[in-house]
py3Dmol code that shows the C-alpha trace and the ligand (Angstrom):
import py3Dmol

protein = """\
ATOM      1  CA  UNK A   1     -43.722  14.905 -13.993  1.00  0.00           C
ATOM      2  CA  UNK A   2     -41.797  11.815 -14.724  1.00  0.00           C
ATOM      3  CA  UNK A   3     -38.259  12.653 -16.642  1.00  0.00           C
ATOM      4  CA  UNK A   4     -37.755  12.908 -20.224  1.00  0.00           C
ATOM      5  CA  UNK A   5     -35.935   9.827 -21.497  1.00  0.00           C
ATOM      6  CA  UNK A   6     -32.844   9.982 -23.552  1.00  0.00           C
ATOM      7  CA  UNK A   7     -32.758   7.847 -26.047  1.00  0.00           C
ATOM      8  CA  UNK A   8     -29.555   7.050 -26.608  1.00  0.00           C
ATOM      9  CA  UNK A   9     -30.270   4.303 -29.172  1.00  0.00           C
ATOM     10  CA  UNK A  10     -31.959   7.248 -31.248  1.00  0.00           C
ATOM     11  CA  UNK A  11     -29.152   9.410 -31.466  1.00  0.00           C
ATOM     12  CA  UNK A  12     -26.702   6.880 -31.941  1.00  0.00           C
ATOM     13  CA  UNK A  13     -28.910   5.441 -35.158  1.00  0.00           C
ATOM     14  CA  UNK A  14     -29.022   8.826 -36.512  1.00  0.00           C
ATOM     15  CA  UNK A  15     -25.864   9.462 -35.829  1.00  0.00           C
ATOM     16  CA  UNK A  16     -24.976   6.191 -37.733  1.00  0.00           C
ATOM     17  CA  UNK A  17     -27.043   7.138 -40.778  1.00  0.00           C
ATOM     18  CA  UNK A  18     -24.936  10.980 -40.989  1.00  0.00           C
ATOM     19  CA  UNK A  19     -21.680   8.395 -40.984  1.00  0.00           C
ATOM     20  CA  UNK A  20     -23.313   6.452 -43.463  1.00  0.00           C
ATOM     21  CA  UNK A  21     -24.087   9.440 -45.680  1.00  0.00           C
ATOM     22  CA  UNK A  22     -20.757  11.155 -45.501  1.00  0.00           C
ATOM     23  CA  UNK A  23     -19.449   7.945 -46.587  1.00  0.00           C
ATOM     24  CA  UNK A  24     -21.048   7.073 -49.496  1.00  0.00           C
ATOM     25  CA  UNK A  25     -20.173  11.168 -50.295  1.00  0.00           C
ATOM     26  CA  UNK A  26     -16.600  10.874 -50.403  1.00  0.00           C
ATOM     27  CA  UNK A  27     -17.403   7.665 -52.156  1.00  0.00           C
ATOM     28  CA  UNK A  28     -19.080   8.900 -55.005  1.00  0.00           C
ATOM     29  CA  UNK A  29     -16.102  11.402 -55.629  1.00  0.00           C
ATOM     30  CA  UNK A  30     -13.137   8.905 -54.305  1.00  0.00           C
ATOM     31  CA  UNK A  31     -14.119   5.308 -55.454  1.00  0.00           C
ATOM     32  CA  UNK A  32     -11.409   4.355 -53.215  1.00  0.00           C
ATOM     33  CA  UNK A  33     -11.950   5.292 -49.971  1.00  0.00           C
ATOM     34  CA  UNK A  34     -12.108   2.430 -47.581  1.00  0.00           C
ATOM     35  CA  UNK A  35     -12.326   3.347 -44.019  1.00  0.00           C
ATOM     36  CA  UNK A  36     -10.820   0.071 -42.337  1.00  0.00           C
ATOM     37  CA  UNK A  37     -11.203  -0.894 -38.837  1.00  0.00           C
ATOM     38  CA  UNK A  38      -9.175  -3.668 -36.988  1.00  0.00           C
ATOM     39  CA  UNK A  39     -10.577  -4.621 -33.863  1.00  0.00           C
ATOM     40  CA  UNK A  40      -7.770  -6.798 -31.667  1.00  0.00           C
ATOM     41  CA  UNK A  41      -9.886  -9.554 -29.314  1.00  0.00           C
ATOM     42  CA  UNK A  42      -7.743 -12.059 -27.020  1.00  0.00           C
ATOM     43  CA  UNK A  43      -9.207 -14.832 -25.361  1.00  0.00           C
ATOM     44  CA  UNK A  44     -12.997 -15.556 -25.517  1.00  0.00           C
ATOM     45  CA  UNK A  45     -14.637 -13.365 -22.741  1.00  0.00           C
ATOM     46  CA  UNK A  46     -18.282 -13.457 -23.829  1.00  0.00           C
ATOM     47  CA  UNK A  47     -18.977  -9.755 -22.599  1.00  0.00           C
ATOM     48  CA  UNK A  48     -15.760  -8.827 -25.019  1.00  0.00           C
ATOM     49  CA  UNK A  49     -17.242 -11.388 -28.023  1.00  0.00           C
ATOM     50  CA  UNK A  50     -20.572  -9.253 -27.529  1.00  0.00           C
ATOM     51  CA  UNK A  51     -19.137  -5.729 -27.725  1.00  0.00           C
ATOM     52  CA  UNK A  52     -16.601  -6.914 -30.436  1.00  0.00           C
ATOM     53  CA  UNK A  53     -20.001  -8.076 -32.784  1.00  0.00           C
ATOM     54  CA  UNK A  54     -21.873  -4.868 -32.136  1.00  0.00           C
ATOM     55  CA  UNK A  55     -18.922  -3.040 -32.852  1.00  0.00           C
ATOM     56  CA  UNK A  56     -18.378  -5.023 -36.270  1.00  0.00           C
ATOM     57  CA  UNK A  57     -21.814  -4.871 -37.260  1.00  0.00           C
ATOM     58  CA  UNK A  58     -22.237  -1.465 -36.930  1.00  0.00           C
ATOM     59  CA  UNK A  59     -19.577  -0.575 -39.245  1.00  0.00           C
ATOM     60  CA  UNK A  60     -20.827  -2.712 -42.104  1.00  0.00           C
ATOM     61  CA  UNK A  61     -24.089  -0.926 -41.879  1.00  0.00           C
ATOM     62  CA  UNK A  62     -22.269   2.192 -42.190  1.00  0.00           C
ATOM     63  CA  UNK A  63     -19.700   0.904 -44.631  1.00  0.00           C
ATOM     64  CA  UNK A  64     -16.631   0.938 -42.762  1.00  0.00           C
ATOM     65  CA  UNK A  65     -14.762  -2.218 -43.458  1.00  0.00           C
ATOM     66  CA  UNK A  66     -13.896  -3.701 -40.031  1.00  0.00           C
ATOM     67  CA  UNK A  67     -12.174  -6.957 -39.291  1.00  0.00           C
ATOM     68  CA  UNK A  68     -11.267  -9.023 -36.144  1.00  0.00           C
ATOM     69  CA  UNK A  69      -8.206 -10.413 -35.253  1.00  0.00           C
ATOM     70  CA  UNK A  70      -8.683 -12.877 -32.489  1.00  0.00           C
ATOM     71  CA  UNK A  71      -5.781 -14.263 -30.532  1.00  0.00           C
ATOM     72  CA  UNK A  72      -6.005 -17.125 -27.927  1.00  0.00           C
ATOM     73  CA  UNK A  73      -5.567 -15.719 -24.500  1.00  0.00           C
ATOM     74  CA  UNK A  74      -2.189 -17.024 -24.052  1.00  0.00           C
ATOM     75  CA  UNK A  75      -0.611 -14.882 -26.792  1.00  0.00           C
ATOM     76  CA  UNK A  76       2.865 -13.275 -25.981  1.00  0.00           C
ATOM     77  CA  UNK A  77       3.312 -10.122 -25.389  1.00  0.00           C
ATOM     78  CA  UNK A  78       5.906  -9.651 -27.769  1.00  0.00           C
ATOM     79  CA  UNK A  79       3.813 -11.484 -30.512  1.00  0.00           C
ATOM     80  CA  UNK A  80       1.063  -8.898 -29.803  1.00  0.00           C
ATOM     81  CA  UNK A  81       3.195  -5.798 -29.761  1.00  0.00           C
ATOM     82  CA  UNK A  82       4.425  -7.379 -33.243  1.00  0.00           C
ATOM     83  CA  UNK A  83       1.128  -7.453 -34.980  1.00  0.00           C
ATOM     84  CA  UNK A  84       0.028  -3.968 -33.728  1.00  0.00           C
ATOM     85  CA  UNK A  85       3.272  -2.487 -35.092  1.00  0.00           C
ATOM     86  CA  UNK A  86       2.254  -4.147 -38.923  1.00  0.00           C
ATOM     87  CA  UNK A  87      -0.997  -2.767 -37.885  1.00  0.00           C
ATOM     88  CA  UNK A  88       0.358   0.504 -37.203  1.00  0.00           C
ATOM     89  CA  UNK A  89       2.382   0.630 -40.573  1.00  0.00           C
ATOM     90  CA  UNK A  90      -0.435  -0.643 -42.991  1.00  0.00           C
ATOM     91  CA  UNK A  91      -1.361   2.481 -44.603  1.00  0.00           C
ATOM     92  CA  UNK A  92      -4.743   0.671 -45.250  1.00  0.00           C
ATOM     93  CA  UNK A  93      -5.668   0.613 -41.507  1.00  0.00           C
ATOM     94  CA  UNK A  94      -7.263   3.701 -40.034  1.00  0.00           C
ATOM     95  CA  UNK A  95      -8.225   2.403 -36.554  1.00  0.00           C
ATOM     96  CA  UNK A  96      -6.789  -0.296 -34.151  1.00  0.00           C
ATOM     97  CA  UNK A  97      -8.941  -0.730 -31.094  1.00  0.00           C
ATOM     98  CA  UNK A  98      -7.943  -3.367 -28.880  1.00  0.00           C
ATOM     99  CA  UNK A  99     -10.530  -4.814 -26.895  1.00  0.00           C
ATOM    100  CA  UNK A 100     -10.222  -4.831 -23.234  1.00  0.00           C
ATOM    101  CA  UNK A 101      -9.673  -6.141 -20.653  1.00  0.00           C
ATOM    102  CA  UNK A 102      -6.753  -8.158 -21.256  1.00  0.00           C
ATOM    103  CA  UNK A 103      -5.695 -11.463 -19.918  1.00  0.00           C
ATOM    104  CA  UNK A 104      -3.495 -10.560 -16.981  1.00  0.00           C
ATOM    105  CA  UNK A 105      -0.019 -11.322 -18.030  1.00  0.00           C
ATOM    106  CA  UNK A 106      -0.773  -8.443 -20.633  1.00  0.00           C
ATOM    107  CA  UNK A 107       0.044  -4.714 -19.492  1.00  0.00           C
ATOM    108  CA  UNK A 108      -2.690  -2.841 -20.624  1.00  0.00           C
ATOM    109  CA  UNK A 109      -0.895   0.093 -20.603  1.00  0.00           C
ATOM    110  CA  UNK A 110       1.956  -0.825 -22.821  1.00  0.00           C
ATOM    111  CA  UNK A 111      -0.433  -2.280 -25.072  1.00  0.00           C
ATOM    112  CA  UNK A 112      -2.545   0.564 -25.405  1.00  0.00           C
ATOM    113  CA  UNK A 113       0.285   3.114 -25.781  1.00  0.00           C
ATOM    114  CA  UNK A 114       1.450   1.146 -28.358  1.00  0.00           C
ATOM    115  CA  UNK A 115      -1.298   1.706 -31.053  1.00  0.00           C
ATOM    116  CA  UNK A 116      -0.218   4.851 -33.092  1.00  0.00           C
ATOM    117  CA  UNK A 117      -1.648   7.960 -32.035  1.00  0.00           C
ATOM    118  CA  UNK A 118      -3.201   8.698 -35.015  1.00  0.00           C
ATOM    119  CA  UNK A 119      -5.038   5.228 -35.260  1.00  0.00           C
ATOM    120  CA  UNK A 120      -5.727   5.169 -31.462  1.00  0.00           C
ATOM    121  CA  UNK A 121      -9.844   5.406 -32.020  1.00  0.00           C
ATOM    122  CA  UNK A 122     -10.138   4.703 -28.422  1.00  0.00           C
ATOM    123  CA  UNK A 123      -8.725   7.304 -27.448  1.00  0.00           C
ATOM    124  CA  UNK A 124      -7.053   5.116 -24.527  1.00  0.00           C
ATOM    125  CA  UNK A 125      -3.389   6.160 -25.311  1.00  0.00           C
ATOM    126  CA  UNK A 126      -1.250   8.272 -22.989  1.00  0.00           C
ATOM    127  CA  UNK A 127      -0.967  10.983 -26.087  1.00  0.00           C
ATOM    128  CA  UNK A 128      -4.575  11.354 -26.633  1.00  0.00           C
ATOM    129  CA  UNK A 129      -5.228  11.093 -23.005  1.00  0.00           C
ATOM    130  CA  UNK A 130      -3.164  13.653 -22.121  1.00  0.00           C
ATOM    131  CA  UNK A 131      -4.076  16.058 -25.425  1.00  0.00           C
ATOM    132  CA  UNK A 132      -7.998  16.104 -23.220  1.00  0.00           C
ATOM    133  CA  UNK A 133      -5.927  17.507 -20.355  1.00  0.00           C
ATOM    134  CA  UNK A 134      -3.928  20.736 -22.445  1.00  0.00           C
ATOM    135  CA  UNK A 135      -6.219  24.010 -22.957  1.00  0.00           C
ATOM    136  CA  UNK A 136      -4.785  24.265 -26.480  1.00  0.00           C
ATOM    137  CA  UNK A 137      -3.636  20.797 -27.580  1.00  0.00           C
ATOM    138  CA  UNK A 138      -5.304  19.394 -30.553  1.00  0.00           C
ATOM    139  CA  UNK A 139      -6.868  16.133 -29.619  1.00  0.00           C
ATOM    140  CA  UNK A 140      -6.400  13.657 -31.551  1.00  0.00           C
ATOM    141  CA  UNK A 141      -8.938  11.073 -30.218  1.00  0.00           C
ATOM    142  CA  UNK A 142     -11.336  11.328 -27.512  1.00  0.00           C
ATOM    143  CA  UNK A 143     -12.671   7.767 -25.733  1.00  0.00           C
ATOM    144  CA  UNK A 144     -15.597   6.681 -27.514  1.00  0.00           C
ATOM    145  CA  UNK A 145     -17.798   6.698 -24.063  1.00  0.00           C
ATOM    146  CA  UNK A 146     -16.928  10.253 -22.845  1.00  0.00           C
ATOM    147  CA  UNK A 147     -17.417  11.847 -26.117  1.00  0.00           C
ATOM    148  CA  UNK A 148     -20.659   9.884 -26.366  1.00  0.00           C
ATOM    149  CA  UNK A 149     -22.136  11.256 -23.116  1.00  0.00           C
ATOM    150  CA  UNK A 150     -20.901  15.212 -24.303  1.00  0.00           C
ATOM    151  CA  UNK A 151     -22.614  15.000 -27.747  1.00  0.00           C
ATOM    152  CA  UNK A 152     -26.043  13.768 -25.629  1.00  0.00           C
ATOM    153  CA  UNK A 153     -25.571  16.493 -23.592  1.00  0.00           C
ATOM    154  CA  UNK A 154     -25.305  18.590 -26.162  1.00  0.00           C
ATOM    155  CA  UNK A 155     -28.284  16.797 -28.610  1.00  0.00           C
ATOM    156  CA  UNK A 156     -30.592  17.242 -25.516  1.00  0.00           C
ATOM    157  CA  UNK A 157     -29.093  21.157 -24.800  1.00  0.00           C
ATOM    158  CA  UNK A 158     -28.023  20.503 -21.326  1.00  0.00           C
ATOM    159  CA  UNK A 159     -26.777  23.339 -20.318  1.00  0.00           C
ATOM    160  CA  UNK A 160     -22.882  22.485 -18.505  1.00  0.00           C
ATOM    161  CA  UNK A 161     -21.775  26.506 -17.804  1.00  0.00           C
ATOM    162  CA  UNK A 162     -22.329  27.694 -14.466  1.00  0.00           C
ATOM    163  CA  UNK A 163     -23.548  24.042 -13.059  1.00  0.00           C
ATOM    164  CA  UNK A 164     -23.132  21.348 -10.715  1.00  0.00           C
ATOM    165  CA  UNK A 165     -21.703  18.783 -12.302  1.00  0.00           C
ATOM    166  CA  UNK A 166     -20.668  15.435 -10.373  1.00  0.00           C
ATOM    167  CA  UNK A 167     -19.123  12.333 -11.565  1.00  0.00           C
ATOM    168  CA  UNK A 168     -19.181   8.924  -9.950  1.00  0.00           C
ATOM    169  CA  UNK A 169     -16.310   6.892 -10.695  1.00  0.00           C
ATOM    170  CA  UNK A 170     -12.472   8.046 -11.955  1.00  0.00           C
ATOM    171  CA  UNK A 171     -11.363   5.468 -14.407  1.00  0.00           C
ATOM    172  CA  UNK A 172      -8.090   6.634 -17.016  1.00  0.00           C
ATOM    173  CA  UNK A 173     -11.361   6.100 -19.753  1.00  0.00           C
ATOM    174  CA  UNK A 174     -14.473   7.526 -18.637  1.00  0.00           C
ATOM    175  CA  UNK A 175     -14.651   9.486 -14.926  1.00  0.00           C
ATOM    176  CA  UNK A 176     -11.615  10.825 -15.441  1.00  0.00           C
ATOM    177  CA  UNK A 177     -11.238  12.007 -19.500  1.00  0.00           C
ATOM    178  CA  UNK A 178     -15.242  13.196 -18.559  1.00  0.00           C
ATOM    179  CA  UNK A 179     -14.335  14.869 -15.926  1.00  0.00           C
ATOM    180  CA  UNK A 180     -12.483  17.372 -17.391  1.00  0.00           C
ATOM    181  CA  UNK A 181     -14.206  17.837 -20.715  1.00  0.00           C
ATOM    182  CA  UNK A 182     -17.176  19.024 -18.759  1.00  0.00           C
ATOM    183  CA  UNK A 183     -14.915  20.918 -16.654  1.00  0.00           C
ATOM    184  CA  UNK A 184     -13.591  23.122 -20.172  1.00  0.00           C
ATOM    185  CA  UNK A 185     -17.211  22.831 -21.086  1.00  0.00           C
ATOM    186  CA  UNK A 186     -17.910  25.135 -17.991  1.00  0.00           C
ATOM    187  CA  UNK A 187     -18.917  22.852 -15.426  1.00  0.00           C
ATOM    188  CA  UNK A 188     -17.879  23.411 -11.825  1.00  0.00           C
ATOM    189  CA  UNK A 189     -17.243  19.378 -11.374  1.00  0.00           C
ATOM    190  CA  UNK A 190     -16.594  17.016  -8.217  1.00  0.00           C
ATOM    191  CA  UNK A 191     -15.650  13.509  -8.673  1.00  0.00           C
ATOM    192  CA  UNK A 192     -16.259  11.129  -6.220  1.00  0.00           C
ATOM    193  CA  UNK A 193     -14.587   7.561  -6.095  1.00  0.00           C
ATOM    194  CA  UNK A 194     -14.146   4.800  -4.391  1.00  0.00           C
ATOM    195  CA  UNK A 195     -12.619   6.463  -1.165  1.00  0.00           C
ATOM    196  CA  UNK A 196     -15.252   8.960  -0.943  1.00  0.00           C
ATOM    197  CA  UNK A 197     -17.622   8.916   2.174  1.00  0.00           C
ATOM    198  CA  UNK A 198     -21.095   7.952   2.013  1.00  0.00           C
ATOM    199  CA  UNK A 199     -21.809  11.747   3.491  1.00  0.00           C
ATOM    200  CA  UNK A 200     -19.814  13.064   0.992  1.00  0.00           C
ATOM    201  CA  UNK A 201     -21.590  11.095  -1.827  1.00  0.00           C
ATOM    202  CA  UNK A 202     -25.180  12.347  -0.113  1.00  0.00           C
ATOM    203  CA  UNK A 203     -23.769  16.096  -0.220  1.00  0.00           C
ATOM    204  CA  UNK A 204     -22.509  16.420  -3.670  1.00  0.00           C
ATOM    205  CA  UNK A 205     -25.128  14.518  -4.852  1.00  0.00           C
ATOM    206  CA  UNK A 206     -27.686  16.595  -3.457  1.00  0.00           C
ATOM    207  CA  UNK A 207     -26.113  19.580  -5.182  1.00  0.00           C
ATOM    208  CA  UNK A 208     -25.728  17.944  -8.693  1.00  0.00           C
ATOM    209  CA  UNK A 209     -27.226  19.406 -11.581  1.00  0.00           C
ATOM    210  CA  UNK A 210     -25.931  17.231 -13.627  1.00  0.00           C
ATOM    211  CA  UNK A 211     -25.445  13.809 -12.275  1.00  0.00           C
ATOM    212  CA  UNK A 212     -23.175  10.734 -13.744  1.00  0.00           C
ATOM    213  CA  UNK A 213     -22.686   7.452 -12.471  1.00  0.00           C
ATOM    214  CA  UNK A 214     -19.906   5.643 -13.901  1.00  0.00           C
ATOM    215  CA  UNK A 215     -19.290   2.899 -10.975  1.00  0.00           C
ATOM    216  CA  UNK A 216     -20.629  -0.546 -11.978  1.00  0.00           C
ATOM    217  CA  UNK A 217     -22.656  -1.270  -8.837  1.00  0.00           C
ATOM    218  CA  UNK A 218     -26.276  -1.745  -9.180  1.00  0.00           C
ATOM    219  CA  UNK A 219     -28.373   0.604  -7.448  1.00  0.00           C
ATOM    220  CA  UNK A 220     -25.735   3.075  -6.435  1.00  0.00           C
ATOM    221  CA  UNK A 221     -27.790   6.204  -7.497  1.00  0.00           C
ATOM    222  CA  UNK A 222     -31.039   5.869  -5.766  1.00  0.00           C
ATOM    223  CA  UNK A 223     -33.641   9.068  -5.467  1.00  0.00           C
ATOM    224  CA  UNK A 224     -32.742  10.004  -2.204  1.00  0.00           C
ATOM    225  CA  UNK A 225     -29.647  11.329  -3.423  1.00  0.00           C
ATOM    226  CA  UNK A 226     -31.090  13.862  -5.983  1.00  0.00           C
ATOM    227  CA  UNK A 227     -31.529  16.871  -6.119  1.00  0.00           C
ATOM    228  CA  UNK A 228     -35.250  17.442  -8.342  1.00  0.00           C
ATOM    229  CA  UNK A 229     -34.709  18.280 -11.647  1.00  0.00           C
ATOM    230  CA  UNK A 230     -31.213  16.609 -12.177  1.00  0.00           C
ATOM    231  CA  UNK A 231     -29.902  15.433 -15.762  1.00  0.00           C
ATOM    232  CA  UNK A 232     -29.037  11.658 -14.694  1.00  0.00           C
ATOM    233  CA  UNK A 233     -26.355   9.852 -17.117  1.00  0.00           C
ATOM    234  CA  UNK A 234     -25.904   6.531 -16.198  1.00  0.00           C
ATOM    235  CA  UNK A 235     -22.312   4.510 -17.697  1.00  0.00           C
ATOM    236  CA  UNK A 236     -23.036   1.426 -15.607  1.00  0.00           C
ATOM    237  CA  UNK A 237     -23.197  -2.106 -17.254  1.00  0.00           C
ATOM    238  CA  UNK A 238     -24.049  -4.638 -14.348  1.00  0.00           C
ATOM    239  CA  UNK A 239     -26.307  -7.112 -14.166  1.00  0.00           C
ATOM    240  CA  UNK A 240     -28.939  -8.307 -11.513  1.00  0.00           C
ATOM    241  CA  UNK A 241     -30.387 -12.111 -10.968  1.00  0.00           C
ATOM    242  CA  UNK A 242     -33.835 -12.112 -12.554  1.00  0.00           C
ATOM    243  CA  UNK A 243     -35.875 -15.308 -12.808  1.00  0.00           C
ATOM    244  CA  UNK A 244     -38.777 -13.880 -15.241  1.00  0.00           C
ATOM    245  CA  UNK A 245     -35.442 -13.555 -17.691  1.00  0.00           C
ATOM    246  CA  UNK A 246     -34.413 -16.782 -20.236  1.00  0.00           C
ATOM    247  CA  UNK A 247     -30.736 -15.930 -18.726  1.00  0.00           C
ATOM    248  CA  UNK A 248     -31.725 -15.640 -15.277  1.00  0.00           C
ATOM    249  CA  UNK A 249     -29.924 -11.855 -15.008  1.00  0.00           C
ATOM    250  CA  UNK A 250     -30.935  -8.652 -16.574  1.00  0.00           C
ATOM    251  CA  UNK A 251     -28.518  -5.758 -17.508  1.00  0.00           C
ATOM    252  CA  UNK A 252     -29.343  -2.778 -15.423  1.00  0.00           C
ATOM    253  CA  UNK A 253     -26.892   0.839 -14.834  1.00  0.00           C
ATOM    254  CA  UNK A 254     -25.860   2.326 -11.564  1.00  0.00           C
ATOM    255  CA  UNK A 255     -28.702   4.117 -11.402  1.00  0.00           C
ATOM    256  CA  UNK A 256     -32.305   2.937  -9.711  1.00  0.00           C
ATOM    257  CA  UNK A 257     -34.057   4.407 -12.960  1.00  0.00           C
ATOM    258  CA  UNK A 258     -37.604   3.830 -11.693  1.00  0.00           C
ATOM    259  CA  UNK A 259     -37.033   5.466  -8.588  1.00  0.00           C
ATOM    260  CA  UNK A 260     -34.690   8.573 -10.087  1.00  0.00           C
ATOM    261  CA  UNK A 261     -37.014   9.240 -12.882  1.00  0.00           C
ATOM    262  CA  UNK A 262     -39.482  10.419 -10.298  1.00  0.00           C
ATOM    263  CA  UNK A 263     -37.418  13.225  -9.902  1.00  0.00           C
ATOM    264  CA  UNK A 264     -34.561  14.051 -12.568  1.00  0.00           C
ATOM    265  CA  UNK A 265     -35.633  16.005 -15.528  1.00  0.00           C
ATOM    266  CA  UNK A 266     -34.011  13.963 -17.868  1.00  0.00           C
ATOM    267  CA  UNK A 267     -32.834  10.627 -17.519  1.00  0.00           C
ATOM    268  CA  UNK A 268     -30.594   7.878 -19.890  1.00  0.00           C
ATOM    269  CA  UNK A 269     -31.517   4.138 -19.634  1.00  0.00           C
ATOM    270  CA  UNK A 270     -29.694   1.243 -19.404  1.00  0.00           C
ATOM    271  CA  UNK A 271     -29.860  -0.403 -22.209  1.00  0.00           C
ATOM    272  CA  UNK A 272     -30.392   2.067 -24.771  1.00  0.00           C
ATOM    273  CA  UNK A 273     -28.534   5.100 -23.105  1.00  0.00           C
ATOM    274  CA  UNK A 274     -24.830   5.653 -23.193  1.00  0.00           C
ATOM    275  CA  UNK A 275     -23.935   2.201 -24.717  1.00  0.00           C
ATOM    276  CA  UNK A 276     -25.170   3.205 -28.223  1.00  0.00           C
ATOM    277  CA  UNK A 277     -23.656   6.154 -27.855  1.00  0.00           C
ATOM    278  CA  UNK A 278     -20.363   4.339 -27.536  1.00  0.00           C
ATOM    279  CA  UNK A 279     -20.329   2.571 -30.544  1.00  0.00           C
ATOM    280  CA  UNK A 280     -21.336   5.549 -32.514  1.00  0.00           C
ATOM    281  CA  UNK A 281     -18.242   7.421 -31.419  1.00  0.00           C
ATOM    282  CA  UNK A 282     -15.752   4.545 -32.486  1.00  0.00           C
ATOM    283  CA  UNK A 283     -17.191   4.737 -36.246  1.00  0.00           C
ATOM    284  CA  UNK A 284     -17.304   8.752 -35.995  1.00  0.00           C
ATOM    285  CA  UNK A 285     -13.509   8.561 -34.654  1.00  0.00           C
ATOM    286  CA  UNK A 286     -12.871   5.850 -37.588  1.00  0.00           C
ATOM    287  CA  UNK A 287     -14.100   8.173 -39.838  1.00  0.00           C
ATOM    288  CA  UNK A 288     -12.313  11.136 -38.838  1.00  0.00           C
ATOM    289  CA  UNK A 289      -9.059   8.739 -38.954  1.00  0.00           C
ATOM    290  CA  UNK A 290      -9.863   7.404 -42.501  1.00  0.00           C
ATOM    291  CA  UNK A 291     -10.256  11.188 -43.704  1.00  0.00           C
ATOM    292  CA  UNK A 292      -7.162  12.830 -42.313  1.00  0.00           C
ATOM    293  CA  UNK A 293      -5.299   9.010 -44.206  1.00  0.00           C
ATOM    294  CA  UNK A 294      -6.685  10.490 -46.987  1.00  0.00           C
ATOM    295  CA  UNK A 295      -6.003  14.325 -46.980  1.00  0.00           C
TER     296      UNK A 295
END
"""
ligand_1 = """\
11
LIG
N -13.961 -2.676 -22.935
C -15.036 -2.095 -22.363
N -15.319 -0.930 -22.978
C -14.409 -0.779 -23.958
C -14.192 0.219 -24.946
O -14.885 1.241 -25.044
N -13.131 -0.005 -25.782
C -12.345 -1.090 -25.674
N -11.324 -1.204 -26.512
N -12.521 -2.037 -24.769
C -13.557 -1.869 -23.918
"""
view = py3Dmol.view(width=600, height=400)
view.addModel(protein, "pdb")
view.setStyle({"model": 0}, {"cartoon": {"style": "trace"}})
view.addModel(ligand_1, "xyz")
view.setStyle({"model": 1}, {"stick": {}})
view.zoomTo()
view.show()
């Protein structure tokens, strides 16, 4: 039996229509609440300007006010670390995300640490970071795409206790933060990375019950690998030539889907999987900030 699909653009609309609700709620009883986003863009990168729209669109449609401020990719670092600090002070702004990557003479991680905890949506700071790593801590924010892939786990009833999980890939804002929430979720989780083997990539994938692939190479999870009846979440965002296509590419994940869904049990596409599920969690997050503003 071919897998089940998870539709991640599904759950992330009706996810977006609860937002919307709970909204217009507190609305009707606080005329004034105005969740306000400020997304932070430098430089023109299309893939960024693409993101940065969907991102901006989908708050309208829930009614979260969000803005762009869009700096020219030679901005100073200083000038930058200026306007997040107003940012950080407005009272009015409940969530700064800045949009990576940066040009290079930026450091990422200076700029990142230095949006307020508390407005941090991402999630990318070193304080919520770290909060995913305490037993105890209270986390502030989680990043968007690792909290998007645990609430489809848990909208689909995956159950993470007592399995196999494996994770491809160890970034500071996906394999890694995942990595461990699945962990306190009861997973027994490897992580394989760049300077794992191809053996041991064939041997932990072979045990996986769950199965994530958050690499960026095309085709990296092909059948052969699985182990039948796998849950396959794929992060990746590449793209392959494609002449039948207007654009000559098409956007595909890490994951051979036609292939794998001959033998996982479940299965999330790309598009229409995880992405969705991204954006969802930065207006969730924006909400939760906009509610703790206003007590
Ligand atoms: N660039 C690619 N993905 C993301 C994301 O989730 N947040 C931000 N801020 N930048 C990104």
């Amino acid at each position: 039996m071919p897998a089940e699909i998870i539709d991640g653009k599904k759950i992330s609309t009706e996810l977006r229509s609860d937002i919307t609700k709970e909204i217009s709620q507190i609305r009707s009883t606080h005329p004034h609440f105005n969740p306000k986003l400020v997304i932070i863009q430098i430089g023109d990168r299309p893939d960024s300007s693409t993101y940065v729209k969907m991102k901006l669109k989908s708050s309208e449609e829930v009614g979260i006010d969000g803005s762009l401020l869009k700096f020219d990719a030679d901005i100073k670092q200083d000038d930058l670390l200026a306007k997040i600090d107003a940012l950080n002070k407005d009272d009015s702004v409940h969530g700064i995300l800045v949009q990576l990557p940066l040009p290079k003479h930026l450091d990422e991680e200076l700029i990142t640490n230095s949006v307020k905890q508390s407005k941090d949506i991402d999630g990318f700071s070193e304080l919520n970071l770290a909060a995913i790593f305490k037993k105890n801590a209270v986390t502030k924010f989680i990043p968007c795409t690792p909290k998007g892939i645990m609430y489809l786990l848990n909208h689909e009833k995956v159950q993470i206790t007592g399995k196999n999980v494996v994770v491809c890939g160890r970034s500071d804002i996906v394999g890694g933060p995942l990595a461990k929430l699945l962990e306190k979720e009861g997973g027994t989780v490897t992580v394989l990375h760049s300077k794992s083997t191809p053996e041991q990539v064939k041997l932990f994938c072979s045990h996986a019950d769950i199965l994530v692939s958050a690499v960026g190479k095309a085709n990296f999870i092909t059948k052969d690998l699985l182990k039948p009846g796998v849950v396959v979440i794929d992060v990746g965002t590449n793209f392959v030539p494609d002449a039948t296509r207007k654009s000559g590419r098409r956007m595909c994940g890490d994951v051979d889907f036609q292939g794998c869904s001959e033998v996982a049990s479940k299965i999330t596409p790309v598009p229409g999987g995880v992405g969705p599920m991204t954006v969802g969690m930065v207006l969730h997050n924006l909400l939760e900030s906009a509610k703790k503003a206003n007590g």
